[in-house]
C-alpha positions in Angstrom: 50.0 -48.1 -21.4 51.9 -47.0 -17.7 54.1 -43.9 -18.1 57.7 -44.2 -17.3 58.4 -44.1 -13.8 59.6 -40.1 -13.0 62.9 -39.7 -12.0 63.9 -37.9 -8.9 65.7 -34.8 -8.6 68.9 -35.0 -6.6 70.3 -32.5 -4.5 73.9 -31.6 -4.9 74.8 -33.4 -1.7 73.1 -36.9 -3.2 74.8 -36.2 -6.8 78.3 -36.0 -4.9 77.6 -39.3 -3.2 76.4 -41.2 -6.7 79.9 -39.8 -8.0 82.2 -41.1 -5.3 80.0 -44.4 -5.5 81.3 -44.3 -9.3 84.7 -43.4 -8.4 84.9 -45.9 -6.5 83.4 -48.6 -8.7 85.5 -47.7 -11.6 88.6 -48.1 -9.3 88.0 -51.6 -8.5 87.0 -52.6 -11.9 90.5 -51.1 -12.8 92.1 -52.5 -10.1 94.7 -55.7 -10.5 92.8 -58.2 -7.8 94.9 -61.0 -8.2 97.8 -58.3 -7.5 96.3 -56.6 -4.1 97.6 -57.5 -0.6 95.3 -59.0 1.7 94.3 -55.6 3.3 94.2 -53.6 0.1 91.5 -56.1 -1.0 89.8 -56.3 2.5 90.1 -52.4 2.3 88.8 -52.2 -1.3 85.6 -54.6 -0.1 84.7 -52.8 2.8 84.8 -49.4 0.4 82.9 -51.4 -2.1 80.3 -52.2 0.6 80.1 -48.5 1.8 79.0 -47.4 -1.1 76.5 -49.9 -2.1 75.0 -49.2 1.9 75.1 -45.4 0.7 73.3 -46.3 -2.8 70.4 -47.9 -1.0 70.2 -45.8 1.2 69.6 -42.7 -1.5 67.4 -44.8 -2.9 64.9 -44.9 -0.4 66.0 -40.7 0.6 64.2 -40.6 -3.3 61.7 -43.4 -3.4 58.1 -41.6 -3.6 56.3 -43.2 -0.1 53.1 -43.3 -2.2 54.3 -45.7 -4.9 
């Protein structure tokens, strides 16, 4: 049986970034689409696309290079 992939320890720095990513998540899911402007949504998009860019990028600051 193959143990649990370990999970990395974040610095503060990466922790703060996973928040805002969260914050920012949760305000879209809250957010009234059908209601936004043109550039609120285009603005809420490129935010959205940010933070995903950001996510990945942690990832691989994290990723083990031996596995």
């Amino acid at each position: 049986m193959d143990d649990p992939p370990s999970r990395a320890v974040l610095s503060d720095e990466q922790k703060i970034r996973v928040e805002f990513a969260r914050s920012d998540l949760d305000k879209a899911r809250r957010a009234d689409l059908a209601a936004m402007s043109s550039p609120a949504l285009i603005l809420s998009v490129e935010r959205l696309r940010q933070r995903l860019d950001d996510m990945l990028t942690l990832i691989e600051e994290t990723q083990d290079p031996l596995g």
